[in-house]
C-alpha positions in Angstrom: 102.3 122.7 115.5 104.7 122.1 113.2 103.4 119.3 109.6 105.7 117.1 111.3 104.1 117.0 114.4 100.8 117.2 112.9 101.5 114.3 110.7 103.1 112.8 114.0 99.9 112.8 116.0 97.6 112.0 113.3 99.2 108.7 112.9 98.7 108.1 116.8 95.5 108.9 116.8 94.4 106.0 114.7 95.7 103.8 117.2 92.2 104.5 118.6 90.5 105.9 115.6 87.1 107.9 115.4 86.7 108.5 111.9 85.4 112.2 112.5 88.3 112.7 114.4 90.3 111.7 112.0 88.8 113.5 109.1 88.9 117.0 111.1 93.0 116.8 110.5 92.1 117.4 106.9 91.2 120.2 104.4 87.7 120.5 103.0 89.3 119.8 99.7 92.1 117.2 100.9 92.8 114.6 98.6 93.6 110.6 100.1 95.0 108.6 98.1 96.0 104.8 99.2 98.1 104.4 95.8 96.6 100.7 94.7 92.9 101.9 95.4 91.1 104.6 93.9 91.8 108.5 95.4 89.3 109.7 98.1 88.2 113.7 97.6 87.0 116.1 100.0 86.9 115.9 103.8 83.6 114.4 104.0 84.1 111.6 101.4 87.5 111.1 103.8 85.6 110.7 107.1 83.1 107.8 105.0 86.4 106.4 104.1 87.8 106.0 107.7 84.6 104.7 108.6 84.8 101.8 106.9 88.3 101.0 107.3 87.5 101.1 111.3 84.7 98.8 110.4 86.9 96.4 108.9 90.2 96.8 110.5 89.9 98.6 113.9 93.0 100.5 115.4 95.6 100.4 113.4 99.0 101.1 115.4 101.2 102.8 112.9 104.8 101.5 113.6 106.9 105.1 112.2 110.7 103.7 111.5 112.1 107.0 110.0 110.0 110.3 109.0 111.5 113.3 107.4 109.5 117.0 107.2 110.8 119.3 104.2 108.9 122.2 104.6 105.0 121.4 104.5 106.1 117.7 102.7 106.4 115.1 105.6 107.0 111.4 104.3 107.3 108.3 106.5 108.0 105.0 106.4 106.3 103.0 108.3 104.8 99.2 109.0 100.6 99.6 110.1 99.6 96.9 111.9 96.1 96.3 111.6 93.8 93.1 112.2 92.4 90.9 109.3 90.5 87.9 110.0 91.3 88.6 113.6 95.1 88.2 113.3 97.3 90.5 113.3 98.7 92.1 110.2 101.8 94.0 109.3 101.8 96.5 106.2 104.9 97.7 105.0 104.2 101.4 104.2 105.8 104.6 102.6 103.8 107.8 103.0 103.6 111.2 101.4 101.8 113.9 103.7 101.2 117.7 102.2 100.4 120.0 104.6 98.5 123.3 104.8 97.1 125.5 107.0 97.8 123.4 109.6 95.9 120.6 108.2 96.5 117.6 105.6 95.9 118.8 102.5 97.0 115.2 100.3 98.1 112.3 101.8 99.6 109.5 99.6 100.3 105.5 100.7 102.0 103.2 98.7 102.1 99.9 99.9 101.8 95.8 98.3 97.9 95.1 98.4 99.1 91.6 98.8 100.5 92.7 102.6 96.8 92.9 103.5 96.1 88.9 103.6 96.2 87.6 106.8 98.7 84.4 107.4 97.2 80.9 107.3 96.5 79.4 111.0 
């Protein structure tokens, strides 16, 4: 599988997400980093992570515009849509993927905290 395809189906997965699922795409010593918030390191620490943003958030459908692959670098652009509140949200994204191995090795989100309030009802 190619990091493009990797980072491809990783991003579907969380569509119906199982954080040990999700944690297994990544290196022992993988690095996530959601560029507001504090990094995450190590696998394990990852798969706590997930955990509680299926807690809070659910699936998160991960709406890809345009991705790009250089080598093991894959970034995309994205919106997530994820639920807050109980209404849907939609998070303008960029993200920064390095692969190795065949797994993630650091991956890097940058997107407005502010995106994450759900809209007034």
């Amino acid at each position: 599988m190619t990091p493009e395809q990797l980072v491809t189906e990783f991003c579907a997965a969380w569509a119906d997400p199982e954080p040990a699922t999700l944690a297994a795409y990544f290196t022992d010593d993988a690095v996530y980093h959601n560029i507001p918030l504090e990094a995450v390191h190590g696998r394990a620490a990852i798969e706590e992570y997930f955990a509680g943003m299926v807690a809070s958030f659910g699936g998160i459908d991960f709406r890809i515009h345009r991705q790009v692959a250089n080598g093991t670098l894959v970034l995309n652009e994205r919106v997530d849509v994820l639920t807050v509140n109980g209404c849907p949200v939609e998070v303008p994204v960029m993200g920064s993927f390095e692969v190795a191995d065949g797994k993630i090795a650091a991956w890097r989100d940058y997107f407005d905290m502010g995106s994450l309030a759900a809209p007034a009802e």
